[in-house]
C-alpha positions as CSV (number, residue, x, y, z in Angstrom):
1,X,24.0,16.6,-17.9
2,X,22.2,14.5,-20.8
3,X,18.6,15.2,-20.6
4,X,16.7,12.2,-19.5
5,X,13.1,10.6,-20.5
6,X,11.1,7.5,-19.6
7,X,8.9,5.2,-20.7
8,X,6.5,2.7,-18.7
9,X,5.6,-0.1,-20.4
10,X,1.6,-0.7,-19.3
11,X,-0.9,-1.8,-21.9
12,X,-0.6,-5.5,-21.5
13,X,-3.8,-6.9,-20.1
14,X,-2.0,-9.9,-18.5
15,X,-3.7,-12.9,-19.1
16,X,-1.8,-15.1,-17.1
17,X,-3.3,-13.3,-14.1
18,X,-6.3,-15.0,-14.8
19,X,-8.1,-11.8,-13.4
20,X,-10.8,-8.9,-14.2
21,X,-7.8,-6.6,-12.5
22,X,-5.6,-5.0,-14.8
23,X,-2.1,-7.2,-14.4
24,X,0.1,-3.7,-13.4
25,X,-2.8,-2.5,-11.1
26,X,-2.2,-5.7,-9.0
27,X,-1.1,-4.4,-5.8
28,X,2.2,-5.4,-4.3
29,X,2.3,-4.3,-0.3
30,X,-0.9,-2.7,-0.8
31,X,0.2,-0.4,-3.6
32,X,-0.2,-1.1,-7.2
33,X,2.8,-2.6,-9.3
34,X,2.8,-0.3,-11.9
35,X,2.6,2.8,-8.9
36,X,5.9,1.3,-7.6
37,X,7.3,2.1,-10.6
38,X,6.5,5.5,-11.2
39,X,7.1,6.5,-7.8
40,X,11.2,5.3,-8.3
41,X,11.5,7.0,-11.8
42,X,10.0,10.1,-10.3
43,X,13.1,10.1,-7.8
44,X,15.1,10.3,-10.8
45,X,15.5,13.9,-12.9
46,X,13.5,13.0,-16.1
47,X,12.5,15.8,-18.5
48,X,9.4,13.7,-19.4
49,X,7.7,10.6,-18.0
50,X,5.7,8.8,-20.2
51,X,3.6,5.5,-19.3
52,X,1.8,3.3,-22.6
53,X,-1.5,2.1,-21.3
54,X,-3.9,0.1,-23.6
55,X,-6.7,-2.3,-22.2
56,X,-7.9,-0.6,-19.0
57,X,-6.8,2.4,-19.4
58,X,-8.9,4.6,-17.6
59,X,-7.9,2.9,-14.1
60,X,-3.7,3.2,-14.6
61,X,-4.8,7.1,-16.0
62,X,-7.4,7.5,-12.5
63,X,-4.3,5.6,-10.5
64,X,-1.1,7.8,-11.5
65,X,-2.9,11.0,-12.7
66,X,-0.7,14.0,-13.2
67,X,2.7,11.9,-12.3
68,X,2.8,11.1,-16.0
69,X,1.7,11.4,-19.1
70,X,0.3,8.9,-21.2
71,X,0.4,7.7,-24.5
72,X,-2.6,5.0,-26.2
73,X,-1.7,1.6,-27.7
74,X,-4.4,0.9,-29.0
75,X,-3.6,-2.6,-30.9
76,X,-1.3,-5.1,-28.8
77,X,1.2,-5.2,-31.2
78,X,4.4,-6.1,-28.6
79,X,6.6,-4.3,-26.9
80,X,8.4,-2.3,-29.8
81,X,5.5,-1.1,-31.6
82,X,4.6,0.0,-27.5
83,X,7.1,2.4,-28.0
84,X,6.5,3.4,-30.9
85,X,3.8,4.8,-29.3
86,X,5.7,7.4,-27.8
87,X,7.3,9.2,-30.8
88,X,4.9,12.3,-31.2
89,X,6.4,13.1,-27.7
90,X,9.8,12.1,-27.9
91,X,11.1,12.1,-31.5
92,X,12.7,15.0,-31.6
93,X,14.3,14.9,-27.8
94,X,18.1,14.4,-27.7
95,X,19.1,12.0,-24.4
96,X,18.5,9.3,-22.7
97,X,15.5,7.3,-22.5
98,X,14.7,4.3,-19.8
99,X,12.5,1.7,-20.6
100,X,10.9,-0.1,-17.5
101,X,8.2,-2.8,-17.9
102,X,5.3,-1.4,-15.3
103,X,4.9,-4.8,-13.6
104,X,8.3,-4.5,-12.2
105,X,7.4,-3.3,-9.2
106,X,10.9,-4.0,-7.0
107,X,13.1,-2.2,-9.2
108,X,14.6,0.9,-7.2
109,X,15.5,4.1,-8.0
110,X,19.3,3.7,-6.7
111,X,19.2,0.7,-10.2
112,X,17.7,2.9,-12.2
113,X,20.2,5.9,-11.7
114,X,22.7,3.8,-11.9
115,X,22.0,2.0,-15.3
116,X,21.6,5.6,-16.5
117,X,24.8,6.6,-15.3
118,X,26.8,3.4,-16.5
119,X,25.0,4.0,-20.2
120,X,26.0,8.1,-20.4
121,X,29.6,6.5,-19.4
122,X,29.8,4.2,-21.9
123,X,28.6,6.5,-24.8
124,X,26.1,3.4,-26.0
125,X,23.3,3.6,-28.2
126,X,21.6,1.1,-25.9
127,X,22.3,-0.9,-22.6
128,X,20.9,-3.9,-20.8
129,X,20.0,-4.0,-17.4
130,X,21.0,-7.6,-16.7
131,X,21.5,-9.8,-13.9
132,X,23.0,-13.1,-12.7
133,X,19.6,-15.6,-12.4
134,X,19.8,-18.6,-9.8
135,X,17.4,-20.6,-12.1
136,X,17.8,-18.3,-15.9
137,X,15.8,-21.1,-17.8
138,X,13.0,-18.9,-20.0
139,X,15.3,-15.7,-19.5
140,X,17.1,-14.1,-22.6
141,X,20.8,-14.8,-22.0
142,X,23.2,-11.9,-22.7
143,X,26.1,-13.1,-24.7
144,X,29.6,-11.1,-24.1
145,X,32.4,-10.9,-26.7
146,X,36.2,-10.7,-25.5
147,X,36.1,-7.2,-24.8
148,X,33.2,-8.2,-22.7
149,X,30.9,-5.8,-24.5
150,X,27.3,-7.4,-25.6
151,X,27.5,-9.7,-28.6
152,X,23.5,-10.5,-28.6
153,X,20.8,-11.5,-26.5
154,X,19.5,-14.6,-27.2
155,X,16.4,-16.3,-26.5
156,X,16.0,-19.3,-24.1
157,X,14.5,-21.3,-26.9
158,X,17.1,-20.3,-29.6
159,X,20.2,-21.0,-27.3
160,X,22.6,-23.1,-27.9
161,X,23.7,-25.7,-25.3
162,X,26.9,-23.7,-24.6
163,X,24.4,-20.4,-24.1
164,X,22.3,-22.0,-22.3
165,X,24.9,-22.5,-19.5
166,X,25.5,-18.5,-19.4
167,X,23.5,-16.9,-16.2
168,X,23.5,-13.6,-16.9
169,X,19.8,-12.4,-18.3
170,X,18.1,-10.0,-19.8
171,X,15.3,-8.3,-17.4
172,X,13.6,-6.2,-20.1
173,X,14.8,-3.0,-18.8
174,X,17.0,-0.8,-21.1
175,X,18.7,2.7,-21.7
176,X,18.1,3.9,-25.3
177,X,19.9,7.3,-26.7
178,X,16.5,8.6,-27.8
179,X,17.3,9.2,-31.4
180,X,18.6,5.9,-32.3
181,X,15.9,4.0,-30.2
182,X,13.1,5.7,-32.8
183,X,15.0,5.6,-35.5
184,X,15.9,1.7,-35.3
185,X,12.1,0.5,-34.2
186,X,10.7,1.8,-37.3
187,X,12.9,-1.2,-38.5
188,X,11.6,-3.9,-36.4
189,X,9.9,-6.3,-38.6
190,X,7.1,-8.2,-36.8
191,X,7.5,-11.6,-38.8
192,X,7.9,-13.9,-36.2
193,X,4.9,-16.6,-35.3
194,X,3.5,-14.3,-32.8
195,X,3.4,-11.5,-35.7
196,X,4.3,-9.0,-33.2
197,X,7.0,-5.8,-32.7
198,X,9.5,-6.7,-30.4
199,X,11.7,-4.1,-28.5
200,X,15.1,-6.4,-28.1
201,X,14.9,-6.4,-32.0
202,X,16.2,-2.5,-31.9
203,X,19.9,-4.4,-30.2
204,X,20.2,-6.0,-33.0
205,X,20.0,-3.5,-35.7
206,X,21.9,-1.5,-33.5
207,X,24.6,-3.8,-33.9
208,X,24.6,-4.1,-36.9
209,X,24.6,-0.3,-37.6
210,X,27.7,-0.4,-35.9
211,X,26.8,1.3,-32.8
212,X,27.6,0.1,-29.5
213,X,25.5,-2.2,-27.2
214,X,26.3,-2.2,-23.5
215,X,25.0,-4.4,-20.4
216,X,24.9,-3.1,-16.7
217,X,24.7,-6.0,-14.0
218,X,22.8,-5.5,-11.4
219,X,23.9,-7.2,-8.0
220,X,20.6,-8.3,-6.8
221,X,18.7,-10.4,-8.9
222,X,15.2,-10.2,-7.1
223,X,15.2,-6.4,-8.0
224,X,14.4,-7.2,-11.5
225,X,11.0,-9.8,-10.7
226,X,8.7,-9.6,-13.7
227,X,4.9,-10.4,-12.5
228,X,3.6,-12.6,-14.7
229,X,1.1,-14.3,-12.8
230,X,-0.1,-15.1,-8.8
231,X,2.4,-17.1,-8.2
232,X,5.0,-14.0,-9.3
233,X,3.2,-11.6,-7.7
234,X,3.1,-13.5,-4.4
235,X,7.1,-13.7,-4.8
236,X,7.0,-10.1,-5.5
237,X,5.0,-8.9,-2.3
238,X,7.1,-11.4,0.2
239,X,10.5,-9.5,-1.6
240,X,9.1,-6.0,-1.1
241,X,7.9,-7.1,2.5
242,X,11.2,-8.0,3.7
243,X,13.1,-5.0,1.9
244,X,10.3,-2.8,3.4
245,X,10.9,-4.2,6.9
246,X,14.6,-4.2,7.0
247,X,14.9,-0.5,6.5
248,X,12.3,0.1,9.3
249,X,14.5,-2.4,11.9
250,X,17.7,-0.5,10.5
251,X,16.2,3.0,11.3
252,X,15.6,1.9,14.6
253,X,12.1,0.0,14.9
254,X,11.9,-3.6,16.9
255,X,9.8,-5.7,14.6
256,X,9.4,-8.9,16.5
257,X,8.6,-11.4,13.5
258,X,9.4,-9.8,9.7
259,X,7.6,-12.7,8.7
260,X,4.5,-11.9,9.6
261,X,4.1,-7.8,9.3
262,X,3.1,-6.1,6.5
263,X,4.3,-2.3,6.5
264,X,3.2,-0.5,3.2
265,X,5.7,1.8,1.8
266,X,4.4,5.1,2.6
267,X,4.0,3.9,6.3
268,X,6.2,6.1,8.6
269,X,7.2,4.8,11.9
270,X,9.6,6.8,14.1
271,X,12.4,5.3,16.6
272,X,11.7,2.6,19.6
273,X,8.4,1.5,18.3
274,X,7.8,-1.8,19.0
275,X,5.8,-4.2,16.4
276,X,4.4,-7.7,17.8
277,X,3.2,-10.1,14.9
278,X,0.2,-10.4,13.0
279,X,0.2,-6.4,12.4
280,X,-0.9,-4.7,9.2
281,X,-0.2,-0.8,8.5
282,X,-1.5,0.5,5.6
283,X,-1.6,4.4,4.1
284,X,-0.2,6.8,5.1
285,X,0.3,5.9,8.9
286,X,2.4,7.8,10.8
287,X,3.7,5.9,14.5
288,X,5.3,8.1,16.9
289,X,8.3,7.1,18.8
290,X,7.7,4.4,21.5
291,X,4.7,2.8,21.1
292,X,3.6,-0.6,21.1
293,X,1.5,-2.1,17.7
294,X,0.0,-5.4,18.1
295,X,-0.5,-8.2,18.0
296,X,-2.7,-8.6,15.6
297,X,-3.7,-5.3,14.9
298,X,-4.4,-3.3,11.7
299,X,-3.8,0.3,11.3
300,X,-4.6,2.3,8.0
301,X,-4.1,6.2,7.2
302,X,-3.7,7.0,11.3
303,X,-1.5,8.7,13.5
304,X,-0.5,7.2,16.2
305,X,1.1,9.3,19.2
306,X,4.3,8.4,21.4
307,X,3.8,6.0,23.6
308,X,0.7,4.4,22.3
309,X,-0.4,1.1,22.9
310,X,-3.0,-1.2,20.1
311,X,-3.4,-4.4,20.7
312,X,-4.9,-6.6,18.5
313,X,-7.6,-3.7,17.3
314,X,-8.3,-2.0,14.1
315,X,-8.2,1.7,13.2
316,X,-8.7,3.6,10.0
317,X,-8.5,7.7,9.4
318,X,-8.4,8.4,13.1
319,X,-5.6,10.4,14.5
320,X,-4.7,8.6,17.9
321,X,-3.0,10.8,20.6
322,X,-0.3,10.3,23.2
323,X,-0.2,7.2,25.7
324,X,-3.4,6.0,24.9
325,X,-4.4,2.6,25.4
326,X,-6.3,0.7,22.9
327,X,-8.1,-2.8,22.8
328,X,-7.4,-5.9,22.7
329,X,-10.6,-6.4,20.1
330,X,-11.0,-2.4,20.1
331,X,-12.5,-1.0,16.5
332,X,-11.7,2.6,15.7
333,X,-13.5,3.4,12.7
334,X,-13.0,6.4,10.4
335,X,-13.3,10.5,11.5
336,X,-12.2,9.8,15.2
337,X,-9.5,11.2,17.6
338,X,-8.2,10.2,20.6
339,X,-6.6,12.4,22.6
340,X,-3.7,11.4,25.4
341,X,-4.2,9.2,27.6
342,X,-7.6,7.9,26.6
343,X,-8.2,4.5,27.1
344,X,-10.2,2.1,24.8
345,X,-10.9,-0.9,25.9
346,X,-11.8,-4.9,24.8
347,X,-15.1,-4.7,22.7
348,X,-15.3,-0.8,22.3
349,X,-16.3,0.8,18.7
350,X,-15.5,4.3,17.9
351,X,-17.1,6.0,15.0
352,X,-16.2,9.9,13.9
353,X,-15.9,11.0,17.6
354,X,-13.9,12.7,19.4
355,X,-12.5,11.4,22.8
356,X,-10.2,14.0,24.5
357,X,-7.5,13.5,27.1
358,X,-7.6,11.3,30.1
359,X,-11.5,9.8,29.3
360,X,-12.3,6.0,29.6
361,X,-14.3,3.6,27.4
362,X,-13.3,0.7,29.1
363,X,-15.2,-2.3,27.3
364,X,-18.4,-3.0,25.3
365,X,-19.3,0.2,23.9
366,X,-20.0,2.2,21.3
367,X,-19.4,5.4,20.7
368,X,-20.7,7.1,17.4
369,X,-21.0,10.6,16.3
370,X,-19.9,11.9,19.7
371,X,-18.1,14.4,21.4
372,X,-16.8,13.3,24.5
373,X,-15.1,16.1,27.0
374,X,-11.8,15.2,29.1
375,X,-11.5,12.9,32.4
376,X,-14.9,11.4,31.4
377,X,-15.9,7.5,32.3
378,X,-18.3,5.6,30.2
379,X,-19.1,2.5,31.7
380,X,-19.4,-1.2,30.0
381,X,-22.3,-1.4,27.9
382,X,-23.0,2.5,26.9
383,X,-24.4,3.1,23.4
384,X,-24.4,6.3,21.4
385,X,-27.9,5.9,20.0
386,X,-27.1,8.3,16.8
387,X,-29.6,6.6,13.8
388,X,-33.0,7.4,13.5
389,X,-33.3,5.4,10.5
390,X,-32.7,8.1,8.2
391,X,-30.0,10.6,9.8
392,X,-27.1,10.2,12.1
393,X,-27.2,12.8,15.0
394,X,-24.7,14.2,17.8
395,X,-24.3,12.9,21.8
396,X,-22.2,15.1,23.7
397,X,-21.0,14.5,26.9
398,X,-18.8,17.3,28.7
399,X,-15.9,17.6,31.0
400,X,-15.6,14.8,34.0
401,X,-18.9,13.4,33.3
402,X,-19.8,9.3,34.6
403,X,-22.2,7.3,32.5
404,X,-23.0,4.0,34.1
405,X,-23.3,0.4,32.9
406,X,-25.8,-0.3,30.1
407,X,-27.1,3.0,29.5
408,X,-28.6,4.3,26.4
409,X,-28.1,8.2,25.3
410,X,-30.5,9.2,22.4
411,X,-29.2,11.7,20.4
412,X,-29.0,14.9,20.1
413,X,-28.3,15.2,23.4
414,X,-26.0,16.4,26.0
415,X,-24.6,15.2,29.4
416,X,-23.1,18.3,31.1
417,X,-20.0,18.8,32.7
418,X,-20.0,16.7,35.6
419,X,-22.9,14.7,35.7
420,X,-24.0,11.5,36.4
421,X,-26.1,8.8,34.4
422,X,-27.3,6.4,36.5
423,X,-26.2,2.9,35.5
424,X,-29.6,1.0,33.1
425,X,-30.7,4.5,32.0
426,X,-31.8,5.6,28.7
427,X,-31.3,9.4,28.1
428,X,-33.4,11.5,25.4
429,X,-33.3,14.4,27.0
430,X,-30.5,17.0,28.1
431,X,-28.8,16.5,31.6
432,X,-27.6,19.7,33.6
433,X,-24.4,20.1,34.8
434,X,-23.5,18.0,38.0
435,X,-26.9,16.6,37.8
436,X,-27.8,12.7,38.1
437,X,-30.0,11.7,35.7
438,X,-31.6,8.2,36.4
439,X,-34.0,7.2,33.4
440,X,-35.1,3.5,34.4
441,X,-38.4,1.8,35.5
442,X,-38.7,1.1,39.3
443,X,-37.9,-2.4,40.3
444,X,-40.6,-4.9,41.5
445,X,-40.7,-7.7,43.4
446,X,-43.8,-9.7,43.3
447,X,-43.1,-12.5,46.3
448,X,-43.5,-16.4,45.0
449,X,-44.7,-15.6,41.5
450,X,-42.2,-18.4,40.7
451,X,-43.7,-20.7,42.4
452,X,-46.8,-20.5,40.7
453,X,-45.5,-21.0,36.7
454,X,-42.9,-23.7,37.8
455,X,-44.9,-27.1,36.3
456,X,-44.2,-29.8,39.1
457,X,-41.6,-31.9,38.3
458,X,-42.4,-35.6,37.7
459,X,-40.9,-38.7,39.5
């Protein structure tokens, strides 16, 4: 098999954006453009993947790390001389070498192989990824000869009336035998009024050496998106959004309204789950089999256990057990774990506690750097008082233990196994097992004291 190389295209600052962000670090679906595209060549077998980064480089280098390798362009001098950047590490390679713009985020791996495949067939120095545009006005149309090989690519503005009727486009991806790709851009002249190096120059001197210059249609035009700008890259995330959702509802998950749920792409939701509207999963979520998300509810880097319910609550790096129960209006913050059958109820915050099986926070709690035991029952109003002001400390409350309404537990401290609080208490010390622990001044009644602070009331 020819040996295979690529290179990302990732130096441009993109103005257009209009944006301090680096234009490929843009995120589509909640992952950045230029990510999407490394992550589809890396299902491909390339000997070497090679990304150009320029202005910003540090971020792309923190953002794809040791996926790639990179290469510095240090002047903006167009998409050849980008290239060109690449020749101390792939000069000397014989193969095939994909060039793929890194604010192309749709493009898919199953494209990519295939435009590899159809260019080793065709034994061509170079190929064209190409597709039929609804709307090609500003696209470079690809111009056939009789044998329906690739006569040229010519620009929008440089078309002829005739040409400009052609659909087919050039997307600015392209297959390149290595050798001949660095051998022809050291002959791309850059006089032209932007004074720049331009990469579809190398097809024509191609040509003209002779050697062959193929095209590869793509059947799906959407694929091959260039982000440009926010109006582009809000095109780009609603394309991704529906592709990403139609594979879930294919594999088996009930997705009420497409429209309005956003799944990132490492998401991972298992058979039977049901999603309502209005729900967000980001990270690396993982939904067991029959549960219930949403409405309204967003969900980043948790697992989520069969059977669950969330309703319109948030959650972030918990892990969330079996048949629990959570919200409506529940917060589960980072660090905390639920174990089956818990239930968290309207109004309840969880922070970096654990919550194990069959215990109850029903509504308008918090619970914060806790451990609570099993078959435990915290009543409305219970606070975790963990901050002193300058350190967080520890509450644990053991097996089958009942906190009542409105009570206050000072940490450190522990309610053992079995034990009541009485409801309106505030705890700051330890309660023994099956004790009840009542920590509240004694009522009062002082008889007519009303009477004498009511002013009378005037006629």
């Amino acid at each position: 098999m020819t040996k295979r190389y690529a290179v990302v295209l990732a130096a441009g600052q993109g103005t257009r954006m209009k944006s301090k962000l680096y234009k490929v670090l843009h995120p589509v679906m909640g992952r950045p453009m230029v990510q999407h595209v490394v992550d589809q060549l890396n299902k491909l077998e390339l000997e070497k993947l090679i990304t150009v980064v320029g202005f910003g480089a540090e971020k792309v280098q923190e953002q794809l790390g040791e996926a790639v390798e990179f290469v510095i362009q240090e002047e903006q001098l167009g998409t050849g001389h980008a290239v060109l950047q690449a020749e101390d590490l792939l000069q000397d390679k014989e193969g095939t070498t994909i060039v793929v713009s890194g604010d192309t985020p749709l493009l898919t791996n199953h494209t990519l192989e295939a435009l590899m495949n159809h260019h080793d067939s065709e034994g061509a120095k170079a190929t064209i990824l190409t597709a039929e545009a609804p709307d090609p006005t500003g696209y470079g149309r690809v111009i056939r000869n009789e044998n329906n090989t690739v006569e040229k690519v010519v620009e929008h503005k440089d078309a002829s009336a005739q040409e400009l009727a052609i659909s087919e486009i050039n997307t600015g991806t392209y297959c390149f035998d290595n050798q001949a790709l660095f051998t022809a851009l050291k002959q791309v002249s850059n006089e032209n009024a932007q004074g720049e190096y331009y990469l579809p120059d190398v097809l024509e001197i191609l040509k003209k050496s002779g050697e062959k210059v193929g095209a590869f249609q793509t059947g799906t035009f959407d694929e091959t998106l260039g982000v440009n700008d926010r109006v582009a890259l809000s095109q780009a995330e609603k394309l991704m959004k529906k592709r990403i959702n139609e594979q879930h509802m294919r594999n088996g998950v009930t997705i009420t309204d497409p429209e309005n749920t956003y799944i990132a792409p490492e998401v991972v939701i298992e058979q039977d789950v049901v999603i309502y509207p209005g729900t967000i999963l980001n990270g690396k979520t993982v939904i067991k089999s029959d549960a219930v998300i949403g409405p309204n509810s967003e969900i980043e880097n948790c697992t989520v256990g069969v059977g669950t319910v969330i309703r319109q609550s948030v959650a972030k790096d918990s892990e969330i057990g079996e048949r629990v129960q959570v919200g409506p209006f529940a917060h589960i913050r980072p660090q905390s774990s639920l174990g089956d059958q818990v239930k968290i109820g309207n109004f309840v915050e969880v922070k970096k506690a654990a919550v194990e099986e069959n215990s109850k926070v029903s509504h308008l709690s918090y619970i914060g750097d806790a451990e609570i035991g099993k078959g435990v029952n915290i009543g409305c109003g219970t606070i975790t008082v963990n901050y002193d002001g300058e350190n967080k400390h520890l509450t644990k409350i053991e097996d089958d233990a009942f906190i009542g309404c409105n009570s206050n537990l000072i940490a450190p401290v522990t309610v053992g196994k079995g034990a009541y609080v009485a409801a309106g208490s505030t705890i700051n010390q330890n309660v023994p097992e099956e004790a009840l622990s009542i920590a509240r001044a004694r009522q009062t009644n002082k008889e007519d004291y009303a009477k004498k602070i009511k002013k009378p009331k005037k006629d």
